[in-house]
C-alpha positions as CSV (number, residue, x, y, z in Angstrom):
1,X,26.3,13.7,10.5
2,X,27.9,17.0,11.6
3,X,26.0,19.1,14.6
4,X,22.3,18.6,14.8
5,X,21.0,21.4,12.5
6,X,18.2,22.5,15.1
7,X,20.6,22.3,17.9
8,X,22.6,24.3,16.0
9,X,19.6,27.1,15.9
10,X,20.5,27.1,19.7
11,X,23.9,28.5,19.4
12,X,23.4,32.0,20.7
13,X,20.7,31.3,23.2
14,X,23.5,29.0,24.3
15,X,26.2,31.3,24.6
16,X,23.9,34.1,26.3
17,X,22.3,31.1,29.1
18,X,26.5,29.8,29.4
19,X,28.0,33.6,29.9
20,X,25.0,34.0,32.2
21,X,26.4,30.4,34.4
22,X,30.0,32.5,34.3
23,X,29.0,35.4,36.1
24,X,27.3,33.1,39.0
25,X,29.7,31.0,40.1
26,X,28.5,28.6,43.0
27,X,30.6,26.3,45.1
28,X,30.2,22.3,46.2
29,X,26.7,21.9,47.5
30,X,25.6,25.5,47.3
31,X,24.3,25.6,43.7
32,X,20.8,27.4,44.3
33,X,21.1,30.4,41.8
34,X,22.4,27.6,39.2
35,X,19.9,25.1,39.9
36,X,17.4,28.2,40.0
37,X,18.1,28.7,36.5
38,X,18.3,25.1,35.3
39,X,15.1,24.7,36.7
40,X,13.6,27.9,35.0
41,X,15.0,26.9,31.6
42,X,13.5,23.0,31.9
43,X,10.0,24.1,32.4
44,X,10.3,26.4,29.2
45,X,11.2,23.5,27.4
46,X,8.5,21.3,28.8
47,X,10.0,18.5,30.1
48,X,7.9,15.8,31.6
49,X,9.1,15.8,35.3
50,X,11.0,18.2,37.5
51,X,12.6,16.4,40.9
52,X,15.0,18.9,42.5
53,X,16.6,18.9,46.2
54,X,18.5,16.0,45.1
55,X,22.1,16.1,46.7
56,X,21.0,19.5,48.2
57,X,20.8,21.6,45.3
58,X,21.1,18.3,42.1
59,X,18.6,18.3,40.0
60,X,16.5,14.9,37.6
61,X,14.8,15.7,35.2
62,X,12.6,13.4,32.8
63,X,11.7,13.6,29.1
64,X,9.5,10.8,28.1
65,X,9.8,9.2,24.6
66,X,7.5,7.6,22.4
67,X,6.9,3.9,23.5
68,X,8.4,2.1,26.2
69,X,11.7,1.8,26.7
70,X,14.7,2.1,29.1
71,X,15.9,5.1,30.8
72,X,19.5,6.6,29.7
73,X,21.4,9.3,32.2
74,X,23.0,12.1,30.8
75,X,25.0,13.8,33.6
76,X,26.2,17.8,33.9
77,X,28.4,18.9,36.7
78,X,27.1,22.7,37.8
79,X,29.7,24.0,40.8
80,X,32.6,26.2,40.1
81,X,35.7,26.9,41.8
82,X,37.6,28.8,44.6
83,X,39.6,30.5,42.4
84,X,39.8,34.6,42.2
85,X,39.1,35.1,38.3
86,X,41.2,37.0,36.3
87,X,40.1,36.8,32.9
88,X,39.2,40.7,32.0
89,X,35.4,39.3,30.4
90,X,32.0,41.3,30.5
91,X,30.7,38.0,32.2
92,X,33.3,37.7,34.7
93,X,32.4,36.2,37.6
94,X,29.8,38.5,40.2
95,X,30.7,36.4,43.5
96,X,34.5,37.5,44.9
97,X,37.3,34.6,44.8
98,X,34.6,32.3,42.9
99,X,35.0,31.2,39.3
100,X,34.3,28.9,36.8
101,X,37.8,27.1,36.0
102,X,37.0,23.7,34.8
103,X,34.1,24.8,32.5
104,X,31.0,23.5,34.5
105,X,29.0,26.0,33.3
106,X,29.5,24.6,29.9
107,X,28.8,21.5,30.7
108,X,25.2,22.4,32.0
109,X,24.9,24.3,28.8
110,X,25.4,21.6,26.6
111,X,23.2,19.4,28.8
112,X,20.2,22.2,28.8
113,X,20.8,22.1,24.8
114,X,20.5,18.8,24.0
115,X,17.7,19.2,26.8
116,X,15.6,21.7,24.5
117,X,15.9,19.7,21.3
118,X,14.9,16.2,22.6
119,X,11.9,18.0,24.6
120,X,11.0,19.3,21.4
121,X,11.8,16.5,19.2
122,X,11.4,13.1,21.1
123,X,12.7,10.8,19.0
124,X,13.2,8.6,20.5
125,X,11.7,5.4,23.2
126,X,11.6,5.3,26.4
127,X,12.7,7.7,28.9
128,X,16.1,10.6,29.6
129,X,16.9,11.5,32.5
130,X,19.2,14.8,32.5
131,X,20.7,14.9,35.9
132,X,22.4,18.3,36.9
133,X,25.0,18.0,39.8
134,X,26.9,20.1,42.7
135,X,29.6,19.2,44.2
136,X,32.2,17.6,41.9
137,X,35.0,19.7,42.3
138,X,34.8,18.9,46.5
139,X,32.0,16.5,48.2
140,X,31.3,14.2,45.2
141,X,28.2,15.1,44.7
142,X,27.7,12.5,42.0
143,X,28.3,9.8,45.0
144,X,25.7,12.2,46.9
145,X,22.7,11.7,44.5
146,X,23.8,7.4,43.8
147,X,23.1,7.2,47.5
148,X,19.8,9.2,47.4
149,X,19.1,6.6,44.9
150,X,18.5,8.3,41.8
151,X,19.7,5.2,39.3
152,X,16.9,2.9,41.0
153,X,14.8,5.5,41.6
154,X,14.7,7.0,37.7
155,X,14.9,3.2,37.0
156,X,18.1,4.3,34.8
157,X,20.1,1.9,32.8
158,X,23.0,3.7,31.2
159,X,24.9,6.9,32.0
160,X,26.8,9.3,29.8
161,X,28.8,12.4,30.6
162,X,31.7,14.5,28.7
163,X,34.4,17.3,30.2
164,X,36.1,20.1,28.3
165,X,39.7,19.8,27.5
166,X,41.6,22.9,26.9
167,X,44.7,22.3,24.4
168,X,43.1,19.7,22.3
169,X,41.2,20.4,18.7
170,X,38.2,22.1,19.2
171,X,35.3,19.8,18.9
172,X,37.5,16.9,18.5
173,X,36.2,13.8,21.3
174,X,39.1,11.6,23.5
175,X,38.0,8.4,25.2
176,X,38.9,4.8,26.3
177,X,37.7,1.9,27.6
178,X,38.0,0.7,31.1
179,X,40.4,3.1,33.5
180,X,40.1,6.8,32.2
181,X,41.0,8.9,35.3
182,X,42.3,7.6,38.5
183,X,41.2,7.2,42.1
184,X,42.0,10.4,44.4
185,X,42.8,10.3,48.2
186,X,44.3,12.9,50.4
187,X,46.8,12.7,53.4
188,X,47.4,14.7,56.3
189,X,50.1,14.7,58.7
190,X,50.6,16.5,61.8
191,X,53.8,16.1,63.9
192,X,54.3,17.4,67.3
193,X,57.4,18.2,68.5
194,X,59.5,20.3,70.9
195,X,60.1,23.6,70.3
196,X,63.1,25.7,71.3
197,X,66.1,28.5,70.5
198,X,67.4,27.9,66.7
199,X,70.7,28.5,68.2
200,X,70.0,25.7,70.6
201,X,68.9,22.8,68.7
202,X,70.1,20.3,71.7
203,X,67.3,21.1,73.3
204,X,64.4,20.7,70.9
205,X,62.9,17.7,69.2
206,X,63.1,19.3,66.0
207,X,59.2,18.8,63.7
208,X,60.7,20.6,60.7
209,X,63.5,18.4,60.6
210,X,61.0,15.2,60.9
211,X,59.0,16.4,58.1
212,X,61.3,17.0,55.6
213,X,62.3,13.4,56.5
214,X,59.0,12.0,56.3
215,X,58.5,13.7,52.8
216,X,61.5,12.6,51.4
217,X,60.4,8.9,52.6
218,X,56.9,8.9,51.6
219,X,58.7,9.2,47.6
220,X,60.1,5.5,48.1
221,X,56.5,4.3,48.1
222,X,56.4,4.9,44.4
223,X,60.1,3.9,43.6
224,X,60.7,1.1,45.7
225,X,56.9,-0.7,46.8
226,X,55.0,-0.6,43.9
227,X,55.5,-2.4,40.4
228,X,57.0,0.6,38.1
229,X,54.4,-0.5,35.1
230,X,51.8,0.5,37.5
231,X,50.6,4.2,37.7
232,X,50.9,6.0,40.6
233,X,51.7,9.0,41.8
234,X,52.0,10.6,45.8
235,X,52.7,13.7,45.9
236,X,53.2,16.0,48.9
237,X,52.2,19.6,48.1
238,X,52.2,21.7,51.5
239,X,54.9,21.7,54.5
240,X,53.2,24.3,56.9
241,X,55.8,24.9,59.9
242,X,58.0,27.9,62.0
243,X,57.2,31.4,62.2
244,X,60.6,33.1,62.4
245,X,64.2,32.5,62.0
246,X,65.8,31.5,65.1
247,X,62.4,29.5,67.0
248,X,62.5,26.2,66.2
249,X,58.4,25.1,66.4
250,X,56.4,23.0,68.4
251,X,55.0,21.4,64.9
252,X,54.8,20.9,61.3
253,X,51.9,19.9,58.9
254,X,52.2,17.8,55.7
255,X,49.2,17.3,53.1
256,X,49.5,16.1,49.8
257,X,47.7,13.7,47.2
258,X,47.4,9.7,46.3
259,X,46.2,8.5,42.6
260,X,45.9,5.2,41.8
261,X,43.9,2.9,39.7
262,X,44.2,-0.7,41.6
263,X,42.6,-0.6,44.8
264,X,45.6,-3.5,46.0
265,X,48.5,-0.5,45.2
266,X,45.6,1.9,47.1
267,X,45.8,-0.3,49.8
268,X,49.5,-0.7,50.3
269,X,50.3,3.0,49.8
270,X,48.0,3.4,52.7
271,X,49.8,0.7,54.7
272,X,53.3,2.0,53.7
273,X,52.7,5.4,54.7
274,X,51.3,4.5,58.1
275,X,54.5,2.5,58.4
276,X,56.7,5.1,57.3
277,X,55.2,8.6,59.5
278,X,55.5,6.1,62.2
279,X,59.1,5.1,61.8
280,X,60.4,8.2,61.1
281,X,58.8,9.7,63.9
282,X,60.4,7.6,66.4
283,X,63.5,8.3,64.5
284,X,63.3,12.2,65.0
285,X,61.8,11.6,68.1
286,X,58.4,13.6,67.8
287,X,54.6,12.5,67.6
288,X,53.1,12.3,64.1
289,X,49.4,11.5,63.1
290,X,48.8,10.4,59.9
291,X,44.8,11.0,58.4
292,X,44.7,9.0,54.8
293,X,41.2,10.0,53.5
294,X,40.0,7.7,50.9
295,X,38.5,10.2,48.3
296,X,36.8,9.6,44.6
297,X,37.2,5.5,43.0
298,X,38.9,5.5,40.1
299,X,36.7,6.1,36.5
300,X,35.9,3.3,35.1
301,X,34.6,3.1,31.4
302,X,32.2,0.2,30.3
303,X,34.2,-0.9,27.2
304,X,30.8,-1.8,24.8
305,X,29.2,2.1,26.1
306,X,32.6,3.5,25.3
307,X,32.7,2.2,21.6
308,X,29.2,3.4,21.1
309,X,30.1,6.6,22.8
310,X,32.7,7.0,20.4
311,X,30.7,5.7,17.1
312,X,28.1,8.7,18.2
313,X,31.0,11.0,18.9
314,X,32.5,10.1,14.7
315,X,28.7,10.8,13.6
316,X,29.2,14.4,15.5
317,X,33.0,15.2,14.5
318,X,33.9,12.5,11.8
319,X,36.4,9.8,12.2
320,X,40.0,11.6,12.0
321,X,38.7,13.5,15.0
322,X,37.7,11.0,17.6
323,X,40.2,9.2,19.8
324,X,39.3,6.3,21.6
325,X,42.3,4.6,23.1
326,X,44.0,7.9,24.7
327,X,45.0,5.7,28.0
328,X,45.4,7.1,31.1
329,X,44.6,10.2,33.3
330,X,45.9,10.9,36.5
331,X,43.2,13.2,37.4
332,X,40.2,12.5,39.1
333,X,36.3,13.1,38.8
334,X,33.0,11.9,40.8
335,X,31.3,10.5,37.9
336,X,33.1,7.7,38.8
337,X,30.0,7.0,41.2
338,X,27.7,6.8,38.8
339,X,29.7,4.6,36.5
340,X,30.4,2.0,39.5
341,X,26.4,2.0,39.5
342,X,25.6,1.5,36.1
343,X,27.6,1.4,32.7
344,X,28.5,3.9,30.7
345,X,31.1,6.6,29.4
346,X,33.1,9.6,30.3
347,X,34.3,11.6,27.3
348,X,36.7,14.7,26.8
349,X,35.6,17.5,24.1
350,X,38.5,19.4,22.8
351,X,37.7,23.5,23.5
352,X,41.0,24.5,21.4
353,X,43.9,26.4,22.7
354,X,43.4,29.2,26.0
355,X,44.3,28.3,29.3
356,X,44.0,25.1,31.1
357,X,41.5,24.0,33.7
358,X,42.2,25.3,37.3
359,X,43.7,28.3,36.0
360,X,42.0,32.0,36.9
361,X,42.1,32.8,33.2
362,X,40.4,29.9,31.7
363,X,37.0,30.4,29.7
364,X,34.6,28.3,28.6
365,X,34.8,28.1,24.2
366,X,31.1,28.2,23.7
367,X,31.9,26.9,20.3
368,X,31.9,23.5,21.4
369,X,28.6,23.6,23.4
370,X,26.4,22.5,20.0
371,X,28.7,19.9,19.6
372,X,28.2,18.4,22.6
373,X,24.7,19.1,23.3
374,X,24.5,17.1,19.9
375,X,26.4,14.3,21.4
376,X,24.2,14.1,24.1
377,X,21.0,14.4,22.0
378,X,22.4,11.6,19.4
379,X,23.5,9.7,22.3
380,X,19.9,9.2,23.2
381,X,18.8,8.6,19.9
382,X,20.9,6.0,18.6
383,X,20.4,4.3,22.1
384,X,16.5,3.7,22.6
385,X,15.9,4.5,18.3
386,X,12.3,4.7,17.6
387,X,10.9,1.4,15.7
């Protein structure tokens, strides 16, 4: 079946509630004029429960079925970005060197759709629980409302949750089973040294010197410690050091990023790298701390709720436009959390060509918010079917 016919109905309110989301961009934790309208557009519908303060500003929300049943999750993340907007639109963002980049106002669009139609429809068993999320660009909110306890709490079984993807066919679905985007940590490293007279170099203990050293030697990790057939990438993507041209500085600052997907490779990059800021350090003879913070697990796809995923996502967009064996991602998301708690799937919905995520032009293609509102209302349907 192509998008639900009713949820199709929705398209403009759609639009007007996602264009809304654009214009009030909110960052990590501090979602309150998002959640406020979430929360104002659930009671219209007349959903069955309302549990907000989750995660600070996360919301749960529960539709109840007919019959008994299990509970399925359907997760939206809500925060934007720090990014200055530049896209020229009537629904540019209000809130100065805020946007939304990655399309997060979408996603609570499509969720508040699918919302509307299975409050109005319910057919289904058992429960839904629509859970509305800060923090996913920075903080991990989804890890935030695991350990508040919302899967034993909502007594939910499976979990379910999609992402734009600028650049592929619009309304087209990507997945695959098991490892679909990879664990994230970030390094610092701050070196001490002694400062002195450029002209003078004798009599310094040179930091900028030690950290284009250490940043050439952190690239061996990945070409000479790990097995080449597995991914990884270390990246280093700020040297902060020296104020004018003939000071040599007291210190230097490194930062940069880990991805992985086997926690054994996580563990000996973290080794390695210890190993290496400390030997060259001695060699250059400075001070260097390194601070590895372990960020977001990798995401992990139940293989049997990714096939049905997919099956659901063929009824939405036919076959020729589902993929489900696109391999790897080197990026990284918190939903990650909530599939280490419970199975389920992570999907990408094509949005068509425009700019990528990240990028102060990117927009939102409301196009694709009845098609994914109807994956998460079929989703639901075809899980806990009445009868």
């Amino acid at each position: 079946m192509p998008v639900v016919n009713r949820i199709a109905d929705y398209a403009a309110d759609m639009a007007t509630w996602r264009q809304h989301l654009h214009t009030i961009p909110e960052l990590e934790f501090e979602c309150h004029e998002t959640a406020a309208f979430v929360v104002e557009r659930l009671r219209e519908f007349g959903v069955d429960e309302l549990h907000d303060g989750i995660a600070k500003t996360g919301i749960v929300a529960i539709i109840n079925g007919h019959g008994e049943g299990p509970t399925i999750g359907l997760r939206a993340d809500m925060d934007g970005l720090p990014i200055p907007e530049e896209t020229g639109l009537d629904y540019a963002s209000t809130n100065p060197g805020k946007m939304h980049a990655c399309g997060h106002d979408g996603h609570t669009t499509m969720l508040l759709g699918a919302a509307r139609y299975l409050a109005e429809t319910r057919n289904f068993r058992g429960r839904v629980a629509l859970i509305f999320q800060p923090a996913e660009e920075n903080g991990g909110g989804a890890g935030v409302m695991v350990e508040e306890g919302i899967m034993d709490r909502f007594d939910i079984s499976q979990v379910f949750a999609l992402h734009n993807d600028p650049g592929n066919a619009e309304g087209a679905f990507y997945t695959t089973p098991g490892p679909i985007m990879a664990a994230v940590d970030t390094f610092h490293i701050n070196i001490q040294g002694v400062g002195g007279h450029g002209a003078m170099p004798h009599q310094t203990r040179d930091p900028v010197m030690a950290a284009c050293g250490i940043a050439q030697a952190i690239q061996t990790i990945v070409s000479r410690n790990h097995y080449a057939v597995e991914d990884l990438v270390v990246s280093v993507t700020q040297i902060h050091t020296g104020t004018i041209d003939n000071v040599i500085p007291d210190t230097a600052y490194l930062n940069g990023t880990v991805r992985t997907f086997d926690p054994q490779v996580q563990k000996m990059v973290m080794e390695r790298m210890t190993q290496i800021v400390q030997g060259q350090a001695a060699s250059y003879g400075v001070e260097a701390d390194l601070d590895y913070e372990v960020g977001y697990p990798a995401t992990i796809n139940d293989a049997g709720k990714c096939a049905f995923a997919a099956e659901v996502a063929r009824e939405i967009s036919g076959d020729d436009r589902v993929v489900d064996t696109i391999g790897r991602d080197m990026g990284a998301e918190d939903f990650s959390y909530m599939l280490q708690a419970r199975p389920g799937a992570y999907l990408f919905l094509g949005q068509g060509e425009g700019a990528g995520l990240h990028h102060p032009k990117y927009n939102f293609n409301d196009e694709i918010a009845p098609v994914g509102a109807s994956f998460f209302a079929r989703i639901v349907e075809k899980a806990q079917p009445l009868g």
